[in-house]
Residue, then its C-alpha position, 0 to 999 in steps of 0.5 A: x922423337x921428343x927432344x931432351x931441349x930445356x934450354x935456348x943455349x946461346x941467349x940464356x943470361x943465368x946459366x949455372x954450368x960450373x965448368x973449366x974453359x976447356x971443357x967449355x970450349x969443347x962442349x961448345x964445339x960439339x955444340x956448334x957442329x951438332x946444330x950449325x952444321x949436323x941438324x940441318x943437313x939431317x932435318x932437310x932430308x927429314x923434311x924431303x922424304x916426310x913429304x914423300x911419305x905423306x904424298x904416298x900414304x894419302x894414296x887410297x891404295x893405303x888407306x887401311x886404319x893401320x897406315x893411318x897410324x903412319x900417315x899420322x907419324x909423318x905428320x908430326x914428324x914432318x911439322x917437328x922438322x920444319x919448325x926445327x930448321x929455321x931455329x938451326x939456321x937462324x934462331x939459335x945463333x939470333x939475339x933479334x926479338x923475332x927469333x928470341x921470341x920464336x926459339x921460346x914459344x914456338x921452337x921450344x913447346x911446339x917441337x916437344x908437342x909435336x915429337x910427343x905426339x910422335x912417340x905416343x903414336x908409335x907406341x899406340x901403333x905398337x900397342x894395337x898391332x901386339x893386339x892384332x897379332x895376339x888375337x887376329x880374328x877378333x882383332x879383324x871384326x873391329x872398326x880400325x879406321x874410326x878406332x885409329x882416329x880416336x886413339x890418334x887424338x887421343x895421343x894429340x891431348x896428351x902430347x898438349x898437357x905434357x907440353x904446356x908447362x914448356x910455354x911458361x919456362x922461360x921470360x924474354x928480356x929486351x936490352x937494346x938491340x940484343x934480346x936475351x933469356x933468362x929463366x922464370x920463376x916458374x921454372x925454378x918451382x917445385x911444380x915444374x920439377x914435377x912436370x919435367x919428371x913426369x914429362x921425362x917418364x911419358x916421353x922417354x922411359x914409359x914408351x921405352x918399356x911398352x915398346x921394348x916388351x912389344x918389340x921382343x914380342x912381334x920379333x918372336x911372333x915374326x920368327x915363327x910366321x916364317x917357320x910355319x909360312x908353308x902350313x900357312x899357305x897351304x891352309x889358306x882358301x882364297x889368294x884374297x886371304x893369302x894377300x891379306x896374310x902377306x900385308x899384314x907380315x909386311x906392316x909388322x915388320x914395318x913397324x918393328x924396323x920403326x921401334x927398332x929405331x925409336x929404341x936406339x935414338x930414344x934411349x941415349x936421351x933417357x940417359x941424359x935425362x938421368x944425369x941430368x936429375x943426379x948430377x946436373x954438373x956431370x962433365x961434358x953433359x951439355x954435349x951429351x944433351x946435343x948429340x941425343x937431340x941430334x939423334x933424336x932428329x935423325x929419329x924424326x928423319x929416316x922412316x921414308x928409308x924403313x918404309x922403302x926397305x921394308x915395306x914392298x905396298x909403300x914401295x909398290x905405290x910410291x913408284x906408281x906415284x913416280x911413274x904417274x907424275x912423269x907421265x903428267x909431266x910428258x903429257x903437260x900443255x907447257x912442254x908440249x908447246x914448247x917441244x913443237x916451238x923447238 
């Protein structure tokens, strides 16, 4: 969800790596078959299935403030991915001004922010659902829509603050027809060491810990729902209520499949992270760097998959959505006209 990217690999000028040639070479093939080959394959079925959670999540069955939180989630997701993959495909291998200057300023801050954004959203998301389980009728007499779009707006200033410093990394360098990179001053000063600390911490071990706690917590509250589901049914009044009950199940566990997930593909980038602040020569770091972005990205890619598995409303919906765009395919003008011309 946020990439451990600190650099433009093939077109920095000043690199410090003080490696041997065969370890070198085997970093930069790990390197070429995580971006060149990996990542894309990864972001385009990202983008396929964001665009698919979008078109389901703006049905008005899915409205409720909880799926807002997951109509959020796609967006920034899906945004990370499409700036993502013209920087695979093009961008990285690229010494052009257009897409030195592309990798630097957009690829860079905008992929970080975005994927910022989508971290603290499942944390803010996690949050509010440890809240609901904990105290649900209090937490039912609150205004969730409004309260779920302050918080989400919330996520997007602070996504901007930890990410600003990534516009001022780098200084783009014009030698005849190849463009190259070279580090700022900037980076290099004490203020930025601190920036990337924090950042490191809001983006990695912060959300780590919050949802680590949440998760073990909705995991047990989930084993005894089960345990006690038939004293549940049985004290319930209305199938209004027993519904409500069984969608809230739904979403909760929706939403632990999703930290599960985050926790996996997070923590490899937490621990590069550590290496790279204790030893920045550690051996084969530079792979380890690309394998937890490529992880990262599989993070940003697979929720319509946990959403299809897990949540039976999202399923519910999305065949309805199927099944009515293929009516309004059999029943479109064109085809019509078509089928007595034939």
């Amino acid at each position: 969800m946020s990439y451990n990217t600190t650099e433009v690999y093939d077109t920095t000028v000043n690199s410090t790596e003080d490696q041997s040639t065969e370890t070198n070479n085997v970093d930069l093939d790990i390197e070429v078959i995580c971006n060149r080959y990996i990542a894309p394959v990864i972001c385009s079925i990202g983008i396929v299935g964001n665009i698919i959670n979008f078109i389901v999540l703006s049905n008005r069955r899915l409205k409720k403030g909880s799926y807002m939180y997951l109509k959020a989630l796609t967006i920034f997701d899906l945004m990370a991915l499409l700036i993502s993959l013209p920087y695979m495909l093009i961008g990285v291998r690229s010494t052009e001004y257009f897409w030195v200057w592309f990798s630097v300023y957009i690829f860079l801050p905008m992929v970080n922010f975005f994927t910022a954004c989508s971290v603290w959203t499942t944390v803010v998301m996690a949050i509010d659902r440890f809240i609901f389980v904990k105290c649900p009728t209090w937490s039912r007499r609150r205004n969730w829509k409004v309260k779920t779009q302050i918080k989400i707006f919330a996520v997007i200033t602070l996504a901007i603050i930890i990410c600003i410093p990534k516009f001022f990394c780098y200084v783009i360098i014009e030698n005849g027809p190849i463009t190259l990179i070279r580090d700022s001053d900037f980076r290099h000063s004490l203020f930025f060491r601190y920036t990337e600390i924090a950042s490191m911490g809001a983006l990695h071990f912060v959300p780590l810990f919050i949802l680590s706690i949440v998760n073990v917590y909705l995991v047990k509250k989930l084993q005894s729902a089960r345990k006690m589901k038939r004293e549940l049914e049985m004290s319930l009044t209305t199938d209004h209520e027993t519904e409500w009950q069984k969608s809230q199940q739904i979403f909760t566990i929706t939403l632990v499949s999703i930290v599960v997930l985050s926790i996996i593909f997070i923590l490899p980038a937490s621990i590069v992270d550590i290496f790279l602040n204790i030893d920045s020569t550690f051996p084969h770091l530079r792979s380890m760097r690309n394998i937890s972005n490529l992880l990262l990205w599989c993070n940003l890619s697979l929720n319509c998959f946990l959403y299809c598995i897990f949540n039976r409303q999202y399923l519910r919906v999305l065949k309805y959505v199927i099944d009515r765009g293929c009516d309004r395919v059999r029943r479109s003008p064109t085809r019509t006209t078509e089928f007595q011309l034939a």
